[in-house]
C-alpha positions in Angstrom: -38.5 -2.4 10.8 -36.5 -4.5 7.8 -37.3 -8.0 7.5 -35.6 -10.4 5.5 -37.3 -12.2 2.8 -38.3 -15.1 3.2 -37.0 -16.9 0.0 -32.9 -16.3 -0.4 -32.2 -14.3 -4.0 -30.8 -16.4 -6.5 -26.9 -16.2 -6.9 -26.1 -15.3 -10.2 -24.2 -17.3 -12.5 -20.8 -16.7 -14.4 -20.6 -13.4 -11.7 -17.0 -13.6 -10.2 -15.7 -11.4 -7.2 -12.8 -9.3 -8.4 -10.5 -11.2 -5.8 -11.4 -14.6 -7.4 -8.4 -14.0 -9.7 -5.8 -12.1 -7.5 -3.5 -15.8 -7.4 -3.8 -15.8 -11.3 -2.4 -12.4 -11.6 0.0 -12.4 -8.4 3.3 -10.4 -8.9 5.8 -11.5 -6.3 8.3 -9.5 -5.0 12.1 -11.0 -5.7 14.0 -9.4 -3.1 16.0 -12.1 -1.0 13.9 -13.5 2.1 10.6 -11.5 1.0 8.1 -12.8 -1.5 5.3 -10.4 -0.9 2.7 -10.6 -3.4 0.5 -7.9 -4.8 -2.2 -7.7 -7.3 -1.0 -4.9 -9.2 2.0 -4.4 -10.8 1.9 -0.7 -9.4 2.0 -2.1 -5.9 4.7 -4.2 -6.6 6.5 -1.1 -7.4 5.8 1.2 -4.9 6.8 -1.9 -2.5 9.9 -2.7 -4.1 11.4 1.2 -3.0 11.3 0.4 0.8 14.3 -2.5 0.0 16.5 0.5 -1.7 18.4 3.5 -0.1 15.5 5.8 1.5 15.9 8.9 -1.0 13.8 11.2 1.2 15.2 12.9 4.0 13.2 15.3 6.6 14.6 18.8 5.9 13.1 20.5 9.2 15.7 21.1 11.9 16.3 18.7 14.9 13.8 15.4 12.9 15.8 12.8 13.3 14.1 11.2 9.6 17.3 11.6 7.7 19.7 9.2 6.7 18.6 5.4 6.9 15.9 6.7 8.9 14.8 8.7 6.0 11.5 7.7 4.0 11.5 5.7 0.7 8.5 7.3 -0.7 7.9 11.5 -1.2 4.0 11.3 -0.1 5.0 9.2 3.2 7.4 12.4 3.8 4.8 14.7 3.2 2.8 13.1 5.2 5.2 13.1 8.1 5.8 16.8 7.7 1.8 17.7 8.0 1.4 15.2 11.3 4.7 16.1 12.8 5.5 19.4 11.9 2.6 21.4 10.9 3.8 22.0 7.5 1.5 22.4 4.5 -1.5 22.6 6.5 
């Protein structure tokens, strides 16, 4: 059985969490009405598509995932088509 010591380790000093600085570094999004923020410019991005025109359309017969209820992002259609569809599987 694990016991715990009985004198707490020693935090160290000058160590930071990798969060501690996600404020400093926010990137907002600047759509009207949303003001997201992410971390990482490359999430910022990838967010930014679902205020456009969804570009990806469902291609198999009788999904209704086509016009505005197509996708905004190719691997969330892929997706679809393995869980719905059975395709690429």
């Amino acid at each position: 059985m694990f016991t715990a010591p009985a004198v707490p380790r020693p935090i160290a000093r000058g160590v930071t969490s990798r969060r501690s600085n996600v404020d400093t570094n926010a990137h907002t999004c600047g759509y009207a009405g949303c003001g997201k923020m992410f971390a990482r410019p490359g999430d910022l991005a990838r967010h930014s598509k679902q205020h456009g025109i969804p570009q990806h359309p469902c291609d198999i017969p009788g999904c209704n995932r086509h016009g505005a209820r197509a996708f905004y992002r190719a691997d969330k259609l892929l997706d679809h088509q393995r869980k719905k569809h059975g395709r690429g599987n």
